[in-house]
N, C-alpha and C positions, 0 to 999 in steps of 0.2 A: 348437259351433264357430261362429265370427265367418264374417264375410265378408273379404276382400280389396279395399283398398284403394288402387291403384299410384295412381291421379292424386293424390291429396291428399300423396302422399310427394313425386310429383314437383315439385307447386306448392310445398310447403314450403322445395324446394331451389330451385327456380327463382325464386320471387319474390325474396329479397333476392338474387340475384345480378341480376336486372332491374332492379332497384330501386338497387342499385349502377351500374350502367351508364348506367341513365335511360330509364323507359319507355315513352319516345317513342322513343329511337332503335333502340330493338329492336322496334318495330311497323312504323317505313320501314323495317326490314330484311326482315323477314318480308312487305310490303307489295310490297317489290322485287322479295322470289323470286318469290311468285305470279304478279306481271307477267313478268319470265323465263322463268318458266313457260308461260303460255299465252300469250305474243308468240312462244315457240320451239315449241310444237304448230302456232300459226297459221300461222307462216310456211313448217313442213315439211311440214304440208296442203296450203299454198298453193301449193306448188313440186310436190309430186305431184300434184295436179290440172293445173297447167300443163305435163306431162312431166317436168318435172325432178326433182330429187331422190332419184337413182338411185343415192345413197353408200348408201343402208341408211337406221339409225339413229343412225349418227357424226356425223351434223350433231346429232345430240338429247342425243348423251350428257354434253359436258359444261357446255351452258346445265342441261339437269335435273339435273345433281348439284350442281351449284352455285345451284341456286333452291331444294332439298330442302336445303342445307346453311343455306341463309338461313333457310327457314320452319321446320325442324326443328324447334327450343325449343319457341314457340308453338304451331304447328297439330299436327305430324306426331306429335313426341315423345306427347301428350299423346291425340291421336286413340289410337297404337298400346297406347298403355297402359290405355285405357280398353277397347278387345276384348280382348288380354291379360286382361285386370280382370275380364274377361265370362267370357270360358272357363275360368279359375281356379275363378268362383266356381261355376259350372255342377260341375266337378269336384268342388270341396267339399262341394257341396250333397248330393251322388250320394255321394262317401266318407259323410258325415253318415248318410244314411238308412239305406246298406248296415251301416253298422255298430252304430246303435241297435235295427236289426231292423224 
């Protein structure tokens, strides 16, 4: 038995669709989320340490879903497929031995 390979399926699919688009403009995009990102942790740290920010996480929910939906392709996508990728093959590896003896 092989191993599993999710990131190289997913680069396959992603690169010409980047490459399509223009891969500058899909790196300030992903360049954005992450600043959305941690300007929208900073600022709702910052407002809990000063008293404030007493709604919850509702100041947080839709700056990070909309900085996860910019970095996604790039960072996220490919981060999750590669643990994915990990546990798979941990499995395989384990069917592999249990069934050759």
């Amino acid at each position: 038995m092989g191993t599993v390979d999710f990131v190289s399926a997913w680069n396959n699919l992603w690169t010409p669709i980047r490459s399509a688009v223009g891969g500058q403009f899909i790196t300030i995009l992903a360049v954005i989320g992450v600043a959305l990102i941690v300007l929208s942790l900073f600022q709702f740290f910052w407002q809990r340490r000063r008293g404030g920010g007493m709604n919850g996480l509702g100041s947080l929910t839709m700056p990070l879903i909309l900085g996860a939906l910019l970095v996604a392709p790039d960072v996220l996508v490919p981060t999750f497929l590669w643990c994915a990728q990990g546990v798979v093959n941990v499995f395989v590896a384990l069917a592999s031995t249990l069934t050759t003896g």
